[in-house]
C-alpha positions in Angstrom: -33.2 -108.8 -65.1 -31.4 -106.1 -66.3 -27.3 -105.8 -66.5 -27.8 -102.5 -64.4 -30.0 -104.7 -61.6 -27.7 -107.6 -61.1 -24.8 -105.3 -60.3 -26.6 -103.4 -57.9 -27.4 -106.0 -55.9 -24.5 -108.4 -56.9 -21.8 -105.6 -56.5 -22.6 -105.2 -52.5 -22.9 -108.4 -51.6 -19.6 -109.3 -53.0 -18.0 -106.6 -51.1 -19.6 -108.3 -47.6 -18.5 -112.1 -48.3 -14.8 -111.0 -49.6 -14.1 -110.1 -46.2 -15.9 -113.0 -44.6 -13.9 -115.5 -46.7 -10.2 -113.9 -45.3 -11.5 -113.5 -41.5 -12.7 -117.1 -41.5 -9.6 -118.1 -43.3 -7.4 -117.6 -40.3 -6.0 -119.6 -37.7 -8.0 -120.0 -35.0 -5.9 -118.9 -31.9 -5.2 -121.8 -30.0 -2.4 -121.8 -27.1 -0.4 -119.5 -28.0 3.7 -120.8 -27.3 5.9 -118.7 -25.3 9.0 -117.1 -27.1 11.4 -116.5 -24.7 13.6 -113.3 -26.5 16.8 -112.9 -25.6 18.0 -110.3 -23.9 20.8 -108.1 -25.8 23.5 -106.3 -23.7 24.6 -103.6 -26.2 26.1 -101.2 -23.7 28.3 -102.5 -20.5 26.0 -102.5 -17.4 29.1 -102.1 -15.2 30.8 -99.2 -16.9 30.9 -96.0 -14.8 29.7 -93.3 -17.2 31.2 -90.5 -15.0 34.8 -92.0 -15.1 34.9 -93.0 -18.6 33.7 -89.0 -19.5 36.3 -88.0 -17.1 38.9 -90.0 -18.8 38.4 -89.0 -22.0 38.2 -85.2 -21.4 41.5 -85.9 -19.7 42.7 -87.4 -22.9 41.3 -85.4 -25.3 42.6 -82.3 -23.4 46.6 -83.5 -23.2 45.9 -84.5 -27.2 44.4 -81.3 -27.8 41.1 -83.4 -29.3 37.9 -82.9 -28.9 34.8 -85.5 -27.2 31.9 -86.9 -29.0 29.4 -88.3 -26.1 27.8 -91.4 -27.8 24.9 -92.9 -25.2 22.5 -95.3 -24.9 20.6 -97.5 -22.9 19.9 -101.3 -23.6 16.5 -100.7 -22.2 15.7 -98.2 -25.3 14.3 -100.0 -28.3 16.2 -97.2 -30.5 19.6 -97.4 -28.9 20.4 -100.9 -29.4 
């Protein structure tokens, strides 16, 4: 058998059992545990957005400042 034979044949199906070998190499799945995740309050729940904006307009206004507007949500991934 040529050198040129046994890696055209040996090549391929090397390139099928790789594969084979890591998918059988897992863990089985099993029960799977519940995490609980906790839930993160960045931002007050309670706060009244339209008094707080009010408030500071009022106060930046008699200090002659300006307002940066920084919102979120806890409910956005991005925001907290």
């Amino acid at each position: 058998m040529t050198i040129q034979k046994l890696i055209s044949w040996t090549f391929p199906l090397v390139l099928l059992l790789v594969p084979c070998t890591f998918g059988a190499a897992q863990e089985q799945g099993g029960e799977k545990k519940a995490v609980k995740k906790q839930v993160i309050s960045v931002y007050d729940v309670e706060a009244d957005a339209s008094a707080d904006i009010a408030a500071a307009v009022a106060s930046a206004h008699k200090n002659n400042k300006r307002v940066l507007v920084v919102y979120g949500g806890n409910w956005c991934g991005w925001c907290v």
